[in-house]
MIDOSE-1310 file (N, C-alpha, C; in nm, 2 decimals, decimal comma, always signed):
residues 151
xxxx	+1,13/-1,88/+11,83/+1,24/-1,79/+11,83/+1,27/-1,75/+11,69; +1,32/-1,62/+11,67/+1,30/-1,58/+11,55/+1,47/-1,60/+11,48; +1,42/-1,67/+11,36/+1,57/-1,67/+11,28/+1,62/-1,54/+11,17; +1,71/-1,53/+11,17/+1,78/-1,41/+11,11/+1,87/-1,46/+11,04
xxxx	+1,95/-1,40/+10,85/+2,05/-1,43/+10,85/+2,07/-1,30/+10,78; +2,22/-1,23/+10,80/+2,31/-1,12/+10,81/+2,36/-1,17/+10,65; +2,35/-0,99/+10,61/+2,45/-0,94/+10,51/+2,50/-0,80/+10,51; +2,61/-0,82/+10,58/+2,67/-0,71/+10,62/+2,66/-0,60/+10,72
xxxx	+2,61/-0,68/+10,81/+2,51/-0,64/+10,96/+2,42/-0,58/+10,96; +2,33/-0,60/+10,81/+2,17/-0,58/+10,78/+2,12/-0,75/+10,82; +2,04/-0,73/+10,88/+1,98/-0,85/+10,95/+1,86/-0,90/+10,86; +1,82/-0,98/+10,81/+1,65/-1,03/+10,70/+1,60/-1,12/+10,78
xxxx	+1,51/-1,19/+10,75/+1,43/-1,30/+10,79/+1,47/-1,40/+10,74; +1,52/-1,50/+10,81/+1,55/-1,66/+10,77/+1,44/-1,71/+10,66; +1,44/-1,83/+10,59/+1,34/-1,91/+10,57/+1,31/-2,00/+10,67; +1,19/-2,05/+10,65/+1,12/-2,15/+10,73/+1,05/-2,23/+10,64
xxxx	+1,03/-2,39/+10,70/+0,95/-2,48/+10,58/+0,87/-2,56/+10,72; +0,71/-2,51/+10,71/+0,63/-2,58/+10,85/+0,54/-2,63/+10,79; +0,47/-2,73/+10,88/+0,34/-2,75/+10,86/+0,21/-2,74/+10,92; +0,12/-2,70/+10,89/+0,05/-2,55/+10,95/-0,10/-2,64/+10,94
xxxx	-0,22/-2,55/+11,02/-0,35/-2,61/+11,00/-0,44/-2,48/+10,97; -0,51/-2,48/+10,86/-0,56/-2,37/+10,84/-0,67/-2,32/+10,96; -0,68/-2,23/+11,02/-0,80/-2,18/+11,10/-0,86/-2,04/+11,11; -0,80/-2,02/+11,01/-0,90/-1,90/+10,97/-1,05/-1,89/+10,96
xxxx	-1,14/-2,01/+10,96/-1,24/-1,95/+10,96/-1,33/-1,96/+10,79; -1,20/-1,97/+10,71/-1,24/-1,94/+10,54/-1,13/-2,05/+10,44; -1,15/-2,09/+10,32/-1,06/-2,12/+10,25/-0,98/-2,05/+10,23; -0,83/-2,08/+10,23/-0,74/-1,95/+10,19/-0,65/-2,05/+10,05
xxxx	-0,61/-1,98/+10,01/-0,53/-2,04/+9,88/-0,36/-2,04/+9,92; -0,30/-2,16/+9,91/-0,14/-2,15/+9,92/-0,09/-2,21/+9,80; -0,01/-2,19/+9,75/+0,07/-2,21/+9,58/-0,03/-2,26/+9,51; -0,15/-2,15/+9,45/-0,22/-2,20/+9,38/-0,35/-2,32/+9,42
xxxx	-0,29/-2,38/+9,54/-0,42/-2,49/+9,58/-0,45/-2,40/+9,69; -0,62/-2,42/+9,72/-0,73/-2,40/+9,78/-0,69/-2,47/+9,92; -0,72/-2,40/+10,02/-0,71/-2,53/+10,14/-0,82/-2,46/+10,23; -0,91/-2,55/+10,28/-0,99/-2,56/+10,36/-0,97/-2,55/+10,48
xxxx	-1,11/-2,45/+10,56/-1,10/-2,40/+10,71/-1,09/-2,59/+10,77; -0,96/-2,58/+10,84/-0,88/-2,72/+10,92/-0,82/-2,81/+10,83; -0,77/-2,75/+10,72/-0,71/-2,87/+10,63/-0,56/-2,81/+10,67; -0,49/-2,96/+10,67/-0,34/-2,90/+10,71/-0,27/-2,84/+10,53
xxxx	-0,16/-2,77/+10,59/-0,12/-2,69/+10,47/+0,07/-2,68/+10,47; +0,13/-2,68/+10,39/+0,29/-2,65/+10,40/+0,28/-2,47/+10,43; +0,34/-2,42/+10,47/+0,43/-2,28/+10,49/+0,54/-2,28/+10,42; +0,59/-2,23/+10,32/+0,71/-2,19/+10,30/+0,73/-2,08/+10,27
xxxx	+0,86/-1,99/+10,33/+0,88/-1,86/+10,33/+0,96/-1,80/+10,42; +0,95/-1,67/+10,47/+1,05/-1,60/+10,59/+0,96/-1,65/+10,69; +1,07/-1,63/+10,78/+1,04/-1,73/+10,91/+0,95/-1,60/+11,00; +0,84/-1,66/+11,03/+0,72/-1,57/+11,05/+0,73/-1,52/+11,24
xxxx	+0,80/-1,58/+11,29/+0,86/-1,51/+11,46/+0,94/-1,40/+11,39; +1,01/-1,40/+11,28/+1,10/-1,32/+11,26/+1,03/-1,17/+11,22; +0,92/-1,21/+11,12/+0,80/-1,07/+11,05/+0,76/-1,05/+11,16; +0,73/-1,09/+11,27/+0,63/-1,07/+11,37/+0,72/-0,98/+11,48
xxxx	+0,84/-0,96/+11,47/+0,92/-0,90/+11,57/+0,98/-0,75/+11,47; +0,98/-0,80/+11,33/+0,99/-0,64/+11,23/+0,87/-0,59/+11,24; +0,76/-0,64/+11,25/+0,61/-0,57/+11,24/+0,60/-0,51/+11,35; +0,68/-0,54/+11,47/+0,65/-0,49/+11,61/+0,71/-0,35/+11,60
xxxx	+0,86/-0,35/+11,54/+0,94/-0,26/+11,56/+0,88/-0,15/+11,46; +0,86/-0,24/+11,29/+0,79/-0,11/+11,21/+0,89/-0,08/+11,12; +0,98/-0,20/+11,10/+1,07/-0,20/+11,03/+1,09/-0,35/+10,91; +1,19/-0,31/+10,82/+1,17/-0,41/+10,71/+1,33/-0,49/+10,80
xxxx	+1,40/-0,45/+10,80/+1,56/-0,53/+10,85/+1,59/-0,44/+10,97; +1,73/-0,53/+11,06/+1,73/-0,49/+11,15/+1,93/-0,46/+11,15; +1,93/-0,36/+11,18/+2,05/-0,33/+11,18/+2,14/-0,22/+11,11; +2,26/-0,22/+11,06/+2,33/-0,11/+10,99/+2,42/-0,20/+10,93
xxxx	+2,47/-0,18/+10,80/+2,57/-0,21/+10,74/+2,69/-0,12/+10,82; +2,75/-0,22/+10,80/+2,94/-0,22/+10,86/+3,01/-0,10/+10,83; +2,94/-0,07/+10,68/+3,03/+0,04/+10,56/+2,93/+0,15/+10,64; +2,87/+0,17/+10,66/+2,79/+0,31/+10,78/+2,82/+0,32/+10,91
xxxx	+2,89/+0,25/+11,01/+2,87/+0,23/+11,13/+3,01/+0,32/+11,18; +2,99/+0,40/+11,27/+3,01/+0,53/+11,27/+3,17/+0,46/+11,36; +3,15/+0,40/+11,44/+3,26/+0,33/+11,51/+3,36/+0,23/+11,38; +3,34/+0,23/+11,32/+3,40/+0,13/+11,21/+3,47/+0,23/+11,09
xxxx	+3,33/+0,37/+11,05/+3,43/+0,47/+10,99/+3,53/+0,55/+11,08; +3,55/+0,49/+11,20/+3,67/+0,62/+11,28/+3,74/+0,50/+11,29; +3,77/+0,38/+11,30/+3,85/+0,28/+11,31/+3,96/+0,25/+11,22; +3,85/+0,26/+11,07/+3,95/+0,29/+10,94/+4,02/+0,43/+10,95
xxxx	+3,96/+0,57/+10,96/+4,02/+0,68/+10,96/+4,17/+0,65/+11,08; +4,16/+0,63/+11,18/+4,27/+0,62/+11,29/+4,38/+0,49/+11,23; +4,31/+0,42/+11,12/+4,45/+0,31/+11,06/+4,50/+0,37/+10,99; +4,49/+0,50/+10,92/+4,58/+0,55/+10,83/+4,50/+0,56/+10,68
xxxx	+4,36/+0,44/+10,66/+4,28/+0,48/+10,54/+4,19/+0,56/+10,55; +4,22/+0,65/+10,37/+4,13/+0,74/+10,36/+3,97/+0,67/+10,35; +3,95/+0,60/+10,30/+3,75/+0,52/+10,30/+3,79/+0,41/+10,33; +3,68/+0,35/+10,33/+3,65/+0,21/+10,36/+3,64/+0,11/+10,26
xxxx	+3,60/+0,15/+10,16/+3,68/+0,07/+9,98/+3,83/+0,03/+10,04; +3,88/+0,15/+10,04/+4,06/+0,18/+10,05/+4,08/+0,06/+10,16; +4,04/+0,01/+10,27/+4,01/-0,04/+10,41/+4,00/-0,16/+10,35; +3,91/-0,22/+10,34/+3,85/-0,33/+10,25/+3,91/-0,43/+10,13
xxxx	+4,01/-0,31/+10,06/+4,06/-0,39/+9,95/+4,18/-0,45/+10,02; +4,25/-0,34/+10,14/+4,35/-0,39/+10,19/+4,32/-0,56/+10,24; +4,24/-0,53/+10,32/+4,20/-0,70/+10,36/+4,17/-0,80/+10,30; +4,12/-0,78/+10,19/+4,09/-0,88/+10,05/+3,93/-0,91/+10,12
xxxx	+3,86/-0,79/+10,16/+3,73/-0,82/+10,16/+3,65/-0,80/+10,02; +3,57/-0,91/+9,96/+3,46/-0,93/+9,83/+3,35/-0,90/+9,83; +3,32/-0,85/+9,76/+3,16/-0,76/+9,78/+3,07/-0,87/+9,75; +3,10/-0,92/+9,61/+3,04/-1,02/+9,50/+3,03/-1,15/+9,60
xxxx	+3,13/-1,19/+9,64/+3,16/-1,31/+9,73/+3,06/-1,29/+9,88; +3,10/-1,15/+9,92/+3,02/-1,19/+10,02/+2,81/-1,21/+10,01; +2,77/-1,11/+9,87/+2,66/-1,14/+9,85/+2,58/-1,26/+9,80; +2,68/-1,36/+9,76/+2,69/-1,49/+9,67/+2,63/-1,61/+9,83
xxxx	+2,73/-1,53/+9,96/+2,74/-1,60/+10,08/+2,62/-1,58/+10,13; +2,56/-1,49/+10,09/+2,45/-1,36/+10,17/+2,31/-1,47/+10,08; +2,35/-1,51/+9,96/+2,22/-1,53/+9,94/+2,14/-1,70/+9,89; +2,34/-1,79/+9,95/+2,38/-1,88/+9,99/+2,25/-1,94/+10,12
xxxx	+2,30/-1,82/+10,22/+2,26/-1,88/+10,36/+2,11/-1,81/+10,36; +2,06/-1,75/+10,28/+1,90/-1,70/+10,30/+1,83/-1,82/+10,24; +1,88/-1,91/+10,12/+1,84/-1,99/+10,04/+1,78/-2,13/+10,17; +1,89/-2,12/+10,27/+1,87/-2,27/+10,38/+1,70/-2,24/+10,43
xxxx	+1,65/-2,36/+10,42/+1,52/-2,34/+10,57/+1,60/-2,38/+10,67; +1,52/-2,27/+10,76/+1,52/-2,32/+10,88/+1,42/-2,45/+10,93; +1,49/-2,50/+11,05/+1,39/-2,65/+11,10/+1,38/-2,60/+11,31; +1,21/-2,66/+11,31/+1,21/-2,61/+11,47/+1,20/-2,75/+11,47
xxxx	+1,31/-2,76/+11,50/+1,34/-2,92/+11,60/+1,31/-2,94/+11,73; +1,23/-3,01/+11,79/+1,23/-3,06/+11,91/+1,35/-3,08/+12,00; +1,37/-3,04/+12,12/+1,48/-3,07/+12,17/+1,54/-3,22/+12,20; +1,62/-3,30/+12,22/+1,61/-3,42/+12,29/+1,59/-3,45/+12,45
xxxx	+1,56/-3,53/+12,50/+1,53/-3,56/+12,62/+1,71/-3,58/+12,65; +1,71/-3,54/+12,81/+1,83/-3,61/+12,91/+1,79/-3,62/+13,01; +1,94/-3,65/+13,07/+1,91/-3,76/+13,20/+1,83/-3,64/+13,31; +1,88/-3,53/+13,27/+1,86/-3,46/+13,40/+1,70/-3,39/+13,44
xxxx	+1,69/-3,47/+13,35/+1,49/-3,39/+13,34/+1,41/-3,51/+13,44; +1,52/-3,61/+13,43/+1,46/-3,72/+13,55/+1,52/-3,69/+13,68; +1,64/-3,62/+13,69/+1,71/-3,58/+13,82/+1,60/-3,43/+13,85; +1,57/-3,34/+13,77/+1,45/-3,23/+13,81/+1,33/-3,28/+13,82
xxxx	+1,29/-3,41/+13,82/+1,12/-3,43/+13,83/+1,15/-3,49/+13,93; +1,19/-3,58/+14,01/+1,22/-3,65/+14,11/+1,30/-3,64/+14,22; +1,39/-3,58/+14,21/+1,56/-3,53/+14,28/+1,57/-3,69/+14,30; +1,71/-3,65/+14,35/+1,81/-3,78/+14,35/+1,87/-3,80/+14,54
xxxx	+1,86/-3,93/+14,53/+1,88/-3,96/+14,64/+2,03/-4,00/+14,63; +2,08/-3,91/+14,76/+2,26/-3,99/+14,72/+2,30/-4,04/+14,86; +2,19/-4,04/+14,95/+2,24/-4,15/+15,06/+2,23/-4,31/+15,06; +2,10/-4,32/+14,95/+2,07/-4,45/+14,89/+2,14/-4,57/+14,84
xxxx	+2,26/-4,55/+14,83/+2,38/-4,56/+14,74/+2,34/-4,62/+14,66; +2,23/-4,63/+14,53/+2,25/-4,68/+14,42/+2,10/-4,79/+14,48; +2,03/-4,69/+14,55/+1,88/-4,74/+14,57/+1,78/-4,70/+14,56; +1,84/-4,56/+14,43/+1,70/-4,46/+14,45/+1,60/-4,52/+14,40
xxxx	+1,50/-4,46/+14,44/+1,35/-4,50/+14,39/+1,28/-4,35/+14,29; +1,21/-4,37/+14,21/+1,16/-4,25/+14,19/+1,00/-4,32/+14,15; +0,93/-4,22/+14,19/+0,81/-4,20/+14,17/+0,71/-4,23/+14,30; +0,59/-4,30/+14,29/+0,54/-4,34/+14,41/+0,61/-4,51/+14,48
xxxx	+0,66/-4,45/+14,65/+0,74/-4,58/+14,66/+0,62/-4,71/+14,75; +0,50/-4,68/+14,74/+0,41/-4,77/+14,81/+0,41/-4,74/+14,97; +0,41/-4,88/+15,01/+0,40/-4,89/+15,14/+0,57/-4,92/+15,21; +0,55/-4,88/+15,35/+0,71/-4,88/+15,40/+0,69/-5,06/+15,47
xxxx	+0,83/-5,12/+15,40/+0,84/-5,24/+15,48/+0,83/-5,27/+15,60; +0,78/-5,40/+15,70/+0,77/-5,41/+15,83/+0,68/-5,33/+15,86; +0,56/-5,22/+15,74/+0,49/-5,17/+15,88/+0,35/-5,17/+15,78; +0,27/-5,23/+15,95/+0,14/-5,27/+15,91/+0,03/-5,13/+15,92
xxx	+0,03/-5,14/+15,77/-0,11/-5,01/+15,82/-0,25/-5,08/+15,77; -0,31/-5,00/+15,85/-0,45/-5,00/+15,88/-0,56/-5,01/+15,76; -0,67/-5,08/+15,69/-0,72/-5,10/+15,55/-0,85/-4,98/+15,57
């Protein structure tokens, strides 16, 4: 799933920090060291679901800044401000601050964490018996008691 982080509803590629196995076929070089067709390797960089969904589109970011967005310049016009500076300063929106935030949250890796296991993945593999009262069985239950089968 592709990670994204926003500055100013221009959308970029997250980072990502993985660990990868080469299979190309050839040595390829990562920071300077050599790594061998099947030697495992670190990835660090933009989160590569994310290039792989801009490369589809044919684009570098996804989105429009706020300060262009045609429904946002008629929102300020109908408040009574002439631009969106004018708009902006009223609210004590920061340019500096918000790029500081902008390059804050690009700096994070992202992590593909495993999900955790629950209870309910054992109630979908098996279903649940609720006439049992607290006799379910799950899995294979053998032979039925009192009855003789045949060898």
């Amino acid at each position: 799933m592709p990670n994204y982080v926003s500055h100013e509803g221009i959308w970029h590629p997250a980072k990502e920090k993985v660990g990868l196995i080469n299979k190309s076929g050839k040595t390829i070089k990562v920071e300077d060291k050599e790594v061998n067709d099947g030697e495992p390797y670190i990835y660090e960089g933009p989160d590569r679901a994310a290039l792989f969904e801009l490369f589809k589109d044919n684009v570098e970011t996804l989105g429009m800044s706020f300060k262009n967005n045609p429904e946002f310049l008629s929102a300020v016009r109908n408040m009574g401000f002439s631009n969106v500076d004018e708009y902006l300063k009223s609210i004590g929106y920061d340019d500096q601050k918000a790029l500081d935030e902008f390059i804050e949250k690009a700096a994070e890796v992202k992590r593909h964490e495993l999900p955790k296991k629950v209870e309910a993945i054992k109630v979908l593999g098996g279903g649940k018996d609720f006439a049992a009262q607290g006799e379910d069985q799950y899995g294979g239950f053998g032979k039925p008691a009192g009855v003789k089968l045949k060898d």
